[in-house]
ROVEXMI-848558 format. One record per atom (N, C-alpha, C): x, y, z; residue in three letters; atom name. Coordinates in nm, 3 decimals. Layout:
BEGIN
+---------+---------+---------+-----+----+
!      c1 !      c2 !      c3 !  aa ! at !
+---------+---------+---------+-----+----+
!       X !       Y !       Z ! ALA ! CA !
...
+---------+---------+---------+-----+----+
//
This chain:
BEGIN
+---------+---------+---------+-----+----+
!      c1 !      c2 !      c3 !  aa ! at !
+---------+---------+---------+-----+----+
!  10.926 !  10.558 !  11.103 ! UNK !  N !
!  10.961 !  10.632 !  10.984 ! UNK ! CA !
!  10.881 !  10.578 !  10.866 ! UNK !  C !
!  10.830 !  10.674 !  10.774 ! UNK !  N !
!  10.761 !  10.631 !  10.639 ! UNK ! CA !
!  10.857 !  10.612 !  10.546 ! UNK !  C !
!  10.823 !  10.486 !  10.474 ! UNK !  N !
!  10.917 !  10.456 !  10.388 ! UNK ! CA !
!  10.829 !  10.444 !  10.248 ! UNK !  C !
!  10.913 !  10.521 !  10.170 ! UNK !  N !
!  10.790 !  10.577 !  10.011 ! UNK ! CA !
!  10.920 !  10.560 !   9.925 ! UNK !  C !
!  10.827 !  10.443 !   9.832 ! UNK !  N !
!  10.853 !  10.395 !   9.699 ! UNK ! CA !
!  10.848 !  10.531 !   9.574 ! UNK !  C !
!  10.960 !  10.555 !   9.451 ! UNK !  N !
!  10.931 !  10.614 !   9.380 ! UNK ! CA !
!  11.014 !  10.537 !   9.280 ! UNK !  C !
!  10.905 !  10.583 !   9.155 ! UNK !  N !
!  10.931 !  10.553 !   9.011 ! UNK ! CA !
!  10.928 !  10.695 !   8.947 ! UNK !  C !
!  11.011 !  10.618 !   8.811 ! UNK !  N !
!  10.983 !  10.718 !   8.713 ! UNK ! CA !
!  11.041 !  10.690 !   8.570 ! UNK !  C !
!  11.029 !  10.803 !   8.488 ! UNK !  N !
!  11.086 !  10.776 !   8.346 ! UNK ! CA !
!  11.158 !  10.894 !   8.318 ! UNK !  C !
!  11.231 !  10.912 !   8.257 ! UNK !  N !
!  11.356 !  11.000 !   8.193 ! UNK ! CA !
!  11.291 !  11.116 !   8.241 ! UNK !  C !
!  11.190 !  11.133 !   8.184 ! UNK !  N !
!  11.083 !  11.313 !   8.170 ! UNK ! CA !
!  11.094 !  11.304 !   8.343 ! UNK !  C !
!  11.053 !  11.193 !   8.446 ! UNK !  N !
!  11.016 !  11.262 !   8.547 ! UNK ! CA !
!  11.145 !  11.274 !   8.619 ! UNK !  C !
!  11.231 !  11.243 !   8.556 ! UNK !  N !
!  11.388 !  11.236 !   8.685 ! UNK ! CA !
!  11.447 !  11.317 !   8.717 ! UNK !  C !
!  11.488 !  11.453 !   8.682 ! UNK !  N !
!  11.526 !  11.581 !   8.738 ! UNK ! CA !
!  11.401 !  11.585 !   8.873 ! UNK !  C !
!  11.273 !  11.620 !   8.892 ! UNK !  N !
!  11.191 !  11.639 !   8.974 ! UNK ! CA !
!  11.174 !  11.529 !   9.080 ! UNK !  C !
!  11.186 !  11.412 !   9.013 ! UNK !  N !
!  11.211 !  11.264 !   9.150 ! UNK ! CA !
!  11.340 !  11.320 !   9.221 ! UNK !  C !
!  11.487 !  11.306 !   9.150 ! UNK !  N !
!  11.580 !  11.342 !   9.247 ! UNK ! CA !
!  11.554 !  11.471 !   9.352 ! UNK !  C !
!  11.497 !  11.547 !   9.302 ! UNK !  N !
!  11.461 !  11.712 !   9.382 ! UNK ! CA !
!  11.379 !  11.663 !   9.499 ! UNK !  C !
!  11.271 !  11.558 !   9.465 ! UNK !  N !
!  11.164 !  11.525 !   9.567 ! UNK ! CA !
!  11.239 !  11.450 !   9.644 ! UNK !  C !
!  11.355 !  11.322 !   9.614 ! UNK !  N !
!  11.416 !  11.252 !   9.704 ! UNK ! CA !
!  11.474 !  11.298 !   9.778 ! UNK !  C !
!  11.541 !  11.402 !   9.701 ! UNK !  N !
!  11.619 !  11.498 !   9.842 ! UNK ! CA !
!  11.549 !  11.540 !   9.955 ! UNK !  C !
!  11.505 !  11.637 !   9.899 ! UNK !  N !
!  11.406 !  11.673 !   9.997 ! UNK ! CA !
!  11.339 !  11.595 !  10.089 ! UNK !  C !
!  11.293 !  11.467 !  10.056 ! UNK !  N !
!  11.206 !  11.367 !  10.156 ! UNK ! CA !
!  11.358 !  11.287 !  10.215 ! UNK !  C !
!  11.432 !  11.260 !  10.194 ! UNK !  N !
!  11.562 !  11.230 !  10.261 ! UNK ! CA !
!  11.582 !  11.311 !  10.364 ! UNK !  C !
!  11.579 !  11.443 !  10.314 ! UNK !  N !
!  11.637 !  11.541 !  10.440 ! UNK ! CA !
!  11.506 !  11.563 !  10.571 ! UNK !  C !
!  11.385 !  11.551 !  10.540 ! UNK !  N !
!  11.270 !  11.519 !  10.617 ! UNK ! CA !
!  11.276 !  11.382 !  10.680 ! UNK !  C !
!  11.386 !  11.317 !  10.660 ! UNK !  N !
!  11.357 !  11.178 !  10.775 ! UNK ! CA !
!  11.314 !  11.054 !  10.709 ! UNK !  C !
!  11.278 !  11.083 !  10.595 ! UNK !  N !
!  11.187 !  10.955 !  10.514 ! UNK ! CA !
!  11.243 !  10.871 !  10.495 ! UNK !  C !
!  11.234 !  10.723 !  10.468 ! UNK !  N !
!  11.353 !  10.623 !  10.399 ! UNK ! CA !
!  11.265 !  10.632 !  10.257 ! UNK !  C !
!  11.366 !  10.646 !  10.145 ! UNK !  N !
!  11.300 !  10.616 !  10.010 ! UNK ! CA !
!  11.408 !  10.467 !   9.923 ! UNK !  C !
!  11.269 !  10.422 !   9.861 ! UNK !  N !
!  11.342 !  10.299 !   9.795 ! UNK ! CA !
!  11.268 !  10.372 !   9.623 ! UNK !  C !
!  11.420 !  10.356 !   9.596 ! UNK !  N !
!  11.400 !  10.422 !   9.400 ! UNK ! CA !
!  11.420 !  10.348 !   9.334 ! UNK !  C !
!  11.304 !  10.260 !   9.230 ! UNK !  N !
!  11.321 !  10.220 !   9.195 ! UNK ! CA !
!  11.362 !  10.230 !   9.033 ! UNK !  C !
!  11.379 !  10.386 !   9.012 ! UNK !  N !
!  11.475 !  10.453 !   8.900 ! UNK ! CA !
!  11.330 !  10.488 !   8.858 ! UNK !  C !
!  11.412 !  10.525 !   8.679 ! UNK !  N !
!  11.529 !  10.534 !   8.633 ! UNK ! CA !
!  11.617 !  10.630 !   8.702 ! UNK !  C !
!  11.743 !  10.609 !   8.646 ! UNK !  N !
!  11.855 !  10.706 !   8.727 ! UNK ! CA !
!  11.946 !  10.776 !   8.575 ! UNK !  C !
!  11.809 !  10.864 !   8.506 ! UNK !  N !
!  11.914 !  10.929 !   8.447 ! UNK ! CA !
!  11.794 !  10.977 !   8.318 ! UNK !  C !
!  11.868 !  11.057 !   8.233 ! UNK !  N !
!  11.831 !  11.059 !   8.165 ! UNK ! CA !
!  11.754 !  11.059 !   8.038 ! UNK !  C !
!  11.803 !  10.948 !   8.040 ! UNK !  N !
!  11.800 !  10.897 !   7.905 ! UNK ! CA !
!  11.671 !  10.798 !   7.856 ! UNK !  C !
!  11.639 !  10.759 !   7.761 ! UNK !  N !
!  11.458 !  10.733 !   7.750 ! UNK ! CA !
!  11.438 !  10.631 !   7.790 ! UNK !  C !
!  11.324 !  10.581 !   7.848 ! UNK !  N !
!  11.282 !  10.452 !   7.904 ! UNK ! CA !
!  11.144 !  10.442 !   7.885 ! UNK !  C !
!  11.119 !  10.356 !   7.910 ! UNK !  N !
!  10.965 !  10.303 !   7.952 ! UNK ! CA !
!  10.889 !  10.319 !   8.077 ! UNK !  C !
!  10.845 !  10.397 !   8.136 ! UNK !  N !
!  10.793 !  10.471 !   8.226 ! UNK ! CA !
!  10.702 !  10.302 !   8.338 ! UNK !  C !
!  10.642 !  10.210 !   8.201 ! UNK !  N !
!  10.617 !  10.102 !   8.361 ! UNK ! CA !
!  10.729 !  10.002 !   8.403 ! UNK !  C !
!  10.797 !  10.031 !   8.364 ! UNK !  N !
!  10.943 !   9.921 !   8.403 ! UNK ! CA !
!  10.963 !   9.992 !   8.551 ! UNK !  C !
!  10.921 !  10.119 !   8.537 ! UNK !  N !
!  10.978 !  10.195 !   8.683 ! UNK ! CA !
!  10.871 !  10.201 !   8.774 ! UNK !  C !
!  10.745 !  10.235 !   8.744 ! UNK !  N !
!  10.629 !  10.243 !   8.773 ! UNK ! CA !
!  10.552 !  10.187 !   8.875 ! UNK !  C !
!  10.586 !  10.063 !   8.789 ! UNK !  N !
!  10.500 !   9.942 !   8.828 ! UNK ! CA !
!  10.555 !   9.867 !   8.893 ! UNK !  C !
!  10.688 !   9.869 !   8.931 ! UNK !  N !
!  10.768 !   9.758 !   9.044 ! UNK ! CA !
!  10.726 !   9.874 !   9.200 ! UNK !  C !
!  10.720 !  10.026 !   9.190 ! UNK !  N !
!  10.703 !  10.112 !   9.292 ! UNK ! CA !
!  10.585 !  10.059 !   9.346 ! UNK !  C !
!  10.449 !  10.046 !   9.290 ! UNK !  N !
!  10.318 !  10.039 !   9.313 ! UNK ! CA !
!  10.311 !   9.921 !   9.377 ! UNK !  C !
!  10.389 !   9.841 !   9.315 ! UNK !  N !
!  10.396 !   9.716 !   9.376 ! UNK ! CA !
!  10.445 !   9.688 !   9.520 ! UNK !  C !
!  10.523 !   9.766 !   9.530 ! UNK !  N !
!  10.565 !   9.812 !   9.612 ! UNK ! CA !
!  10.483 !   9.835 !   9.784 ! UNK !  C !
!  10.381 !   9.942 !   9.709 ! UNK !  N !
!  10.299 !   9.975 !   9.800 ! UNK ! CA !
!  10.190 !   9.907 !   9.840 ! UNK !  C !
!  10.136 !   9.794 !   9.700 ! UNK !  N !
!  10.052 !   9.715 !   9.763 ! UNK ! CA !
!  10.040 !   9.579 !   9.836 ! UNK !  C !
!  10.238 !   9.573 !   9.881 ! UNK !  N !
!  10.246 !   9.449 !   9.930 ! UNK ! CA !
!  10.285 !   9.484 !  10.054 ! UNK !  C !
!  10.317 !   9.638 !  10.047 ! UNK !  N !
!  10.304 !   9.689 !  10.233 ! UNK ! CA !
!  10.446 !   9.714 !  10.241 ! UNK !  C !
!  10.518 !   9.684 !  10.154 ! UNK !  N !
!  10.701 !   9.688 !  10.128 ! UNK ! CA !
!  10.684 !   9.835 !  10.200 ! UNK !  C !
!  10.611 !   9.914 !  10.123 ! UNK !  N !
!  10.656 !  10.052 !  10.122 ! UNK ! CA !
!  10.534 !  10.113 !  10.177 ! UNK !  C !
!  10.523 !  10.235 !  10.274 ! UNK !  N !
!  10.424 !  10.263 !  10.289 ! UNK ! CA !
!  10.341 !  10.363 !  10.213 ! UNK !  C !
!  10.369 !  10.411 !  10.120 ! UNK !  N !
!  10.319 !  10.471 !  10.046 ! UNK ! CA !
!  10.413 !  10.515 !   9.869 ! UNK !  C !
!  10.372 !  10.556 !   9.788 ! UNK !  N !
!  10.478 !  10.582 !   9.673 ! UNK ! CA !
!  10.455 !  10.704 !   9.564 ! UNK !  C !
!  10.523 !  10.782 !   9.479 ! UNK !  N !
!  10.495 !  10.846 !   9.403 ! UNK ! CA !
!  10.608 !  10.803 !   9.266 ! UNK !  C !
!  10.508 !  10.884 !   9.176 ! UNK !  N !
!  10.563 !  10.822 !   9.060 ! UNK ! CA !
!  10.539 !  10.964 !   8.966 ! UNK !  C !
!  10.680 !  10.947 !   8.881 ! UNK !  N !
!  10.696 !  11.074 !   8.776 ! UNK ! CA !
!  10.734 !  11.044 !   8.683 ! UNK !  C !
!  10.634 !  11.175 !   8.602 ! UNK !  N !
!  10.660 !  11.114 !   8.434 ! UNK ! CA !
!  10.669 !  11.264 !   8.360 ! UNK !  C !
!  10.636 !  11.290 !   8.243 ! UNK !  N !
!  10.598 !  11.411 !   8.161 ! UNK ! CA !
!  10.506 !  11.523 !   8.204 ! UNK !  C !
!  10.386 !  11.419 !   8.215 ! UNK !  N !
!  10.297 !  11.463 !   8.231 ! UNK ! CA !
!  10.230 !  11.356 !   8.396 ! UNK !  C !
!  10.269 !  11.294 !   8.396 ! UNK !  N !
!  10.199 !  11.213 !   8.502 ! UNK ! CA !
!  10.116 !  11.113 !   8.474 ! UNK !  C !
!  10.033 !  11.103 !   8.355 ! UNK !  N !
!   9.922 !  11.073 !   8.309 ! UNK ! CA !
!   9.953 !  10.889 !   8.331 ! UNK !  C !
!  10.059 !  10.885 !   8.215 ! UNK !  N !
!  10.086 !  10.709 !   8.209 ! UNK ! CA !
!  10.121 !  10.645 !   8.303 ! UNK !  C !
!  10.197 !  10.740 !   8.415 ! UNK !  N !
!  10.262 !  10.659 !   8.550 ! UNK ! CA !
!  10.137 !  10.633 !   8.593 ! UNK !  C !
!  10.041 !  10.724 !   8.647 ! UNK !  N !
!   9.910 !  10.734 !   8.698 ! UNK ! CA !
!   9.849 !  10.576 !   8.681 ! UNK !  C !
!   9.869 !  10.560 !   8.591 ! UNK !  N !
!   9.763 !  10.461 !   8.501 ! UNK ! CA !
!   9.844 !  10.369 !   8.548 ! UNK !  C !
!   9.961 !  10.318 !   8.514 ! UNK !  N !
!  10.026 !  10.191 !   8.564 ! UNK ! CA !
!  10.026 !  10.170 !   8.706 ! UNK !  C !
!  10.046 !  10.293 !   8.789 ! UNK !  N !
!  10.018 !  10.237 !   8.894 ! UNK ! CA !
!   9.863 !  10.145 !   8.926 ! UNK !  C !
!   9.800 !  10.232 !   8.888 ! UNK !  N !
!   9.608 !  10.177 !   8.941 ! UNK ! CA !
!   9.604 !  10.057 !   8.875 ! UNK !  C !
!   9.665 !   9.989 !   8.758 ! UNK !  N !
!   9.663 !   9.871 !   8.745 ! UNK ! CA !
!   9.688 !   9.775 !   8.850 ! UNK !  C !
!   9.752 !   9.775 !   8.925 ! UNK !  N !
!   9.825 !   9.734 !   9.061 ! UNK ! CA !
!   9.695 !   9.735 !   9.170 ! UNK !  C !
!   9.678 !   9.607 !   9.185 ! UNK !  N !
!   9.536 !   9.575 !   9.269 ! UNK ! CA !
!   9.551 !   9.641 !   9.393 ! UNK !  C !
!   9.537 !   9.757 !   9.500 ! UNK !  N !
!   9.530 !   9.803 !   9.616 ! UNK ! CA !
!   9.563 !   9.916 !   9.566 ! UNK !  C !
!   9.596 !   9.994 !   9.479 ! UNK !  N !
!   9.666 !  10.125 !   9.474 ! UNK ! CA !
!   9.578 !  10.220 !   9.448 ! UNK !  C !
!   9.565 !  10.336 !   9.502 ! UNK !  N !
!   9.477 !  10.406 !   9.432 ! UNK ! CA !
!   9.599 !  10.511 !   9.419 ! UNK !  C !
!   9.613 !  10.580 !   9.283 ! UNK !  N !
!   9.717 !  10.654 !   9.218 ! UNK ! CA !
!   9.662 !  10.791 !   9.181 ! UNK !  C !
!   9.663 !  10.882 !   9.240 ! UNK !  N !
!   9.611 !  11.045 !   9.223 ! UNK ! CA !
!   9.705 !  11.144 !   9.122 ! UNK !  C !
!   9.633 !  11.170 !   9.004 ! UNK !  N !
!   9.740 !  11.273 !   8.921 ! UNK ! CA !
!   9.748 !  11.403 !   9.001 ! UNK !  C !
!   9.883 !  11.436 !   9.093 ! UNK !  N !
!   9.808 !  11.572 !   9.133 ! UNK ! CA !
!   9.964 !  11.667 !   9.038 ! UNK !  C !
!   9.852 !  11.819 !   9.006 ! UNK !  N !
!   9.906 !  11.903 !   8.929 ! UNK ! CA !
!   9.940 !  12.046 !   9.045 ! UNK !  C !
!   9.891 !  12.036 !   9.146 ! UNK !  N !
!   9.859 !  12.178 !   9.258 ! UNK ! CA !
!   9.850 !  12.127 !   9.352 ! UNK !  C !
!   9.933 !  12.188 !   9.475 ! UNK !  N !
!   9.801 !  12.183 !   9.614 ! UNK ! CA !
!   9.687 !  12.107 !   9.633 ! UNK !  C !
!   9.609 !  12.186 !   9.579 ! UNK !  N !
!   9.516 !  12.157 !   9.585 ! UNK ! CA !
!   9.448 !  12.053 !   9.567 ! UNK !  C !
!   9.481 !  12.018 !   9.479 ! UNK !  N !
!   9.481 !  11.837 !   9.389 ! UNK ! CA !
!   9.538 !  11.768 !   9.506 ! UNK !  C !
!   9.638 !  11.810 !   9.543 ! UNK !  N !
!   9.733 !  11.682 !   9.642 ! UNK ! CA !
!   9.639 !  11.698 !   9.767 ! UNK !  C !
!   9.626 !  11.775 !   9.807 ! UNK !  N !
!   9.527 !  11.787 !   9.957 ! UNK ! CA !
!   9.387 !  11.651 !   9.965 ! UNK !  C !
!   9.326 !  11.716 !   9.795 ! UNK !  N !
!   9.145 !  11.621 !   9.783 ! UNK ! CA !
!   9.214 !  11.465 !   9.766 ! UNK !  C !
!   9.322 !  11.425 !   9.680 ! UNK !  N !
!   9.366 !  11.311 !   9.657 ! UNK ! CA !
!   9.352 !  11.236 !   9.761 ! UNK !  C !
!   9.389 !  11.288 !   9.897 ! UNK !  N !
!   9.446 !  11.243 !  10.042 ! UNK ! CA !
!   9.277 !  11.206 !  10.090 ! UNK !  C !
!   9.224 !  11.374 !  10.117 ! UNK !  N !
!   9.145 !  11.371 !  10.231 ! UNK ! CA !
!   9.013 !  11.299 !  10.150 ! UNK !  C !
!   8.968 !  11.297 !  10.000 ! UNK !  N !
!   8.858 !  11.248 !   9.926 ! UNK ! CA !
!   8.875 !  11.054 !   9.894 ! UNK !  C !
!   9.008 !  11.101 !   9.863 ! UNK !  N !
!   9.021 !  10.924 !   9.788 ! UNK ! CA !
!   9.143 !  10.869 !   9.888 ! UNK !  C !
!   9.210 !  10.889 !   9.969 ! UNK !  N !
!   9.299 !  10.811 !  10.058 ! UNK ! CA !
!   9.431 !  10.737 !   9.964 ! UNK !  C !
!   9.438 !  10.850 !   9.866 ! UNK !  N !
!   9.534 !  10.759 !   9.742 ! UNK ! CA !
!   9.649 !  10.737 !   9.843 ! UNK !  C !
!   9.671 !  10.627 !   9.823 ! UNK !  N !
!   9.860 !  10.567 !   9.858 ! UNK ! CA !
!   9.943 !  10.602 !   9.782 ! UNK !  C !
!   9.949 !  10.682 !   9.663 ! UNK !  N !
!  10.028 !  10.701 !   9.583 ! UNK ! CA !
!   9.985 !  10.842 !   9.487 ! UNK !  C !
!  10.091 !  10.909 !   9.451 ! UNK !  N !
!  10.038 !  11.011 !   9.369 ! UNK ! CA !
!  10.138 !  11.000 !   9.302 ! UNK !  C !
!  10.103 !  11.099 !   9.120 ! UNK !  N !
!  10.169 !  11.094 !   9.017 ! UNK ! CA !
!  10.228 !  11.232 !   8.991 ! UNK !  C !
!  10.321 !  11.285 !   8.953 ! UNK !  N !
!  10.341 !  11.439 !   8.887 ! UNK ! CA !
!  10.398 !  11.456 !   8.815 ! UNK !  C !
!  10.372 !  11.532 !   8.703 ! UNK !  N !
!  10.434 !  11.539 !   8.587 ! UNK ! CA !
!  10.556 !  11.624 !   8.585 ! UNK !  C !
!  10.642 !  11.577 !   8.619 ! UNK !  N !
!  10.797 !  11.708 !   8.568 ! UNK ! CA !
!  10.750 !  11.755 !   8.425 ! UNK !  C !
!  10.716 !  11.756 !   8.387 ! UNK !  N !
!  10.707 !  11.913 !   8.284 ! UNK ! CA !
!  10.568 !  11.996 !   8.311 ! UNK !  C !
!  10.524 !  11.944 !   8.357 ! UNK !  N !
!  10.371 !  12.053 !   8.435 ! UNK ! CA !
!  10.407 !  12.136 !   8.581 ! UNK !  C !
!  10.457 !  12.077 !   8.632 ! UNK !  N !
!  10.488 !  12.126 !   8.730 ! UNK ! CA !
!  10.635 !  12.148 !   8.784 ! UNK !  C !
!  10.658 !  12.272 !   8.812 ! UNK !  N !
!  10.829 !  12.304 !   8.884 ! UNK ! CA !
!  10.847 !  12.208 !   9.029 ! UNK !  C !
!  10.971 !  12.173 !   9.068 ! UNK !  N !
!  11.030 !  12.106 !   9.085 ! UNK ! CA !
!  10.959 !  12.174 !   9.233 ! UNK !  C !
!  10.962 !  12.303 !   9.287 ! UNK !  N !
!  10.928 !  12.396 !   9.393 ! UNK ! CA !
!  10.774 !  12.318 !   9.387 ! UNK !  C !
!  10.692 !  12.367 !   9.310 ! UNK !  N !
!  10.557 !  12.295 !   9.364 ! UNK ! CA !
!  10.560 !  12.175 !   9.364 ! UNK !  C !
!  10.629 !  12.062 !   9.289 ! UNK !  N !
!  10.642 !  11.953 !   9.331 ! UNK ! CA !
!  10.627 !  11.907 !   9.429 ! UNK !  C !
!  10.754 !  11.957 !   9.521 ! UNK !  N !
!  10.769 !  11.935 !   9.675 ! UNK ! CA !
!  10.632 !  11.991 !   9.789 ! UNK !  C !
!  10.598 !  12.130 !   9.737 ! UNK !  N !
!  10.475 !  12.121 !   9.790 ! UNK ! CA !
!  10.370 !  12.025 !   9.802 ! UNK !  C !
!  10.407 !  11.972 !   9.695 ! UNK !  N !
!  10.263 !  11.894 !   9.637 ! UNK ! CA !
!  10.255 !  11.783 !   9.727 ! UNK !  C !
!  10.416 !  11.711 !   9.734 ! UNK !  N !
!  10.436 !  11.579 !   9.812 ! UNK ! CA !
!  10.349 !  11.654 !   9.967 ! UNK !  C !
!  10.447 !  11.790 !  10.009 ! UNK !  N !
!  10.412 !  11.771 !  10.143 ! UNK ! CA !
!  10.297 !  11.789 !  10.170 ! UNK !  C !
!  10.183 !  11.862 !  10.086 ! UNK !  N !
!  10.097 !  11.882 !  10.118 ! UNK ! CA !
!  10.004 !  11.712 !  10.127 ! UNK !  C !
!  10.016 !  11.601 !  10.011 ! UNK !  N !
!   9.964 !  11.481 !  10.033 ! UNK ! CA !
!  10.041 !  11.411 !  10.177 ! UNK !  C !
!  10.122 !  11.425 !  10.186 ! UNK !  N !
!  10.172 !  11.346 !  10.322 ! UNK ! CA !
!  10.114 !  11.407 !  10.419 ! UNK !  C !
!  10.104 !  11.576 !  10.425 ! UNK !  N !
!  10.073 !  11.566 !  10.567 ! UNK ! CA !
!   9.905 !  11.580 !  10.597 ! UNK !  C !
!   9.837 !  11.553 !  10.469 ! UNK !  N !
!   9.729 !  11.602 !  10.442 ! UNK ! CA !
!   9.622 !  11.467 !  10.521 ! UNK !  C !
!   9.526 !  11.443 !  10.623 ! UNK !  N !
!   9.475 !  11.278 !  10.671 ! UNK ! CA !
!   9.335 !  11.276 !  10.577 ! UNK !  C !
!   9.328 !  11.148 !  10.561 ! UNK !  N !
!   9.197 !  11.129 !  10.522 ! UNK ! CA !
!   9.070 !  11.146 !  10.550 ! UNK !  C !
!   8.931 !  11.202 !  10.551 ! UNK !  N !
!   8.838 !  11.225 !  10.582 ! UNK ! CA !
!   8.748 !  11.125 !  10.618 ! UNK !  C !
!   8.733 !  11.010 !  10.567 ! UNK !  N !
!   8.649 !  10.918 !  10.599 ! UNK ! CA !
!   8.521 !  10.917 !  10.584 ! UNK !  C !
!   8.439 !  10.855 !  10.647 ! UNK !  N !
!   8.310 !  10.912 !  10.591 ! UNK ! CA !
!   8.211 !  10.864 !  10.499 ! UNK !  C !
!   8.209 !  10.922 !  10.411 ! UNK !  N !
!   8.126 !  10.924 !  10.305 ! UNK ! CA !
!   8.196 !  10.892 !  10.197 ! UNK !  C !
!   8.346 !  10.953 !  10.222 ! UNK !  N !
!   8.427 !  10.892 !  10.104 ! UNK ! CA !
!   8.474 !  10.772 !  10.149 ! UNK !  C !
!   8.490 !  10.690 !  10.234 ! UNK !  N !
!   8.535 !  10.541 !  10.257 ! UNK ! CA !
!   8.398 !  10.470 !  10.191 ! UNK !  C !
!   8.290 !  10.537 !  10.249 ! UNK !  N !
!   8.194 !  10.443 !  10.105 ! UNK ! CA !
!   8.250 !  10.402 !   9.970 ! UNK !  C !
!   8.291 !  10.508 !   9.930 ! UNK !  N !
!   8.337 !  10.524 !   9.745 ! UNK ! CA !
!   8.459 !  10.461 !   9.750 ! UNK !  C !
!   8.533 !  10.478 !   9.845 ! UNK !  N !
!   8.693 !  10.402 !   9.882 ! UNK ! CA !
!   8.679 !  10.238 !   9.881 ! UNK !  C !
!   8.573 !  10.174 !   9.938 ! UNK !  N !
!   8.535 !  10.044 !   9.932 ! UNK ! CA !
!   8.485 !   9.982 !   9.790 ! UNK !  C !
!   8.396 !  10.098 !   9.769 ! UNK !  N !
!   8.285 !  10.048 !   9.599 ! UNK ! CA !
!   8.455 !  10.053 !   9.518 ! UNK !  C !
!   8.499 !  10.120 !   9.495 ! UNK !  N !
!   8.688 !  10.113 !   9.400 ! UNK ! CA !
!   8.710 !   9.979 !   9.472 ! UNK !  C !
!   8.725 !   9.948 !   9.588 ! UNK !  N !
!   8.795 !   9.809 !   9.602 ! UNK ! CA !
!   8.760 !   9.716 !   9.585 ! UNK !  C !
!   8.620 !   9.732 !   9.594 ! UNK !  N !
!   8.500 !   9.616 !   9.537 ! UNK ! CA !
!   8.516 !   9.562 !   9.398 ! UNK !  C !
!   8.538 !   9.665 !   9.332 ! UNK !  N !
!   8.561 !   9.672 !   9.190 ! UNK ! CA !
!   8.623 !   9.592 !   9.142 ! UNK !  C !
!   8.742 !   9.533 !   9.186 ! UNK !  N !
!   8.857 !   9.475 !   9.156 ! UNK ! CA !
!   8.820 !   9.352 !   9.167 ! UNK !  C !
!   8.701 !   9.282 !   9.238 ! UNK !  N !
!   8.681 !   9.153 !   9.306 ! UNK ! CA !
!   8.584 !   9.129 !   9.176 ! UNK !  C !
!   8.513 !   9.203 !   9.090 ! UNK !  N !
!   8.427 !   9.238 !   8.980 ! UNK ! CA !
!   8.462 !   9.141 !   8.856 ! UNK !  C !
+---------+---------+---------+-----+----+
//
């Protein structure tokens, strides 16, 4: 069973609970590491313990929600192993997978309905990586970090 880390901040928590469900009822184990509600927070308090998450192997993969996606995005990739994909569509979630092998993607609850949301997850989960030509570029990013 895949077990996927999620964060978030106030803006992304209606759309995390919708996605948890949903990946609950698909079999998944999820570890949340909030917020659980409302009310305003700081988007890397939640963020950044998820990512962490993923790059110590805790979790096998994670997503993270915000407004817009943008800042979760970013806190995650701070996080040495993560590569963190803003996806807004399909489409986005598919290249994230098969171009960059992200372990993690971001979505903004207010860009996107709660319905494509879930697309979005399933389409990155069930979407495999290409390899290739992009594991070149996948290495030069990991290289980076040693920089």
């Amino acid at each position: 069973m895949k077990k996927i880390a999620l964060g978030s901040d106030h803006a992304g928590f209606k759309i995390k609970e919708a996605i948890k469900n949903h990946l609950k009822s698909g079999g998944y184990e999820i570890v949340d590491f909030g917020t659980n509600s409302e009310e305003a927070v700081d988007y890397p308090d939640y963020c950044r313990p998820a990512a962490v998450s993923v790059a110590k192997g805790e979790s096998n993969c994670g997503i993270v929600f915000g407004g817009s996606g943008n800042g979760e995005a970013m806190v995650a990739n701070k996080v040495e192993g993560i590569r963190c994909g803003l996806c807004w569509n399909v489409e986005s979630a598919r290249l994230t997978k098969e171009h960059n092998d992200a372990n993690m993607i971001s979505i903004g609850g207010r860009m996107v309905s709660e319905i494509d949301g879930i697309k979005i997850v399933d389409t990155w989960l069930n979407t495999k990586f290409q390899g290739g030509r992009h594991q070149v570029r996948i290495d030069k990013i990991e290289k980076s970090f040693h920089n």
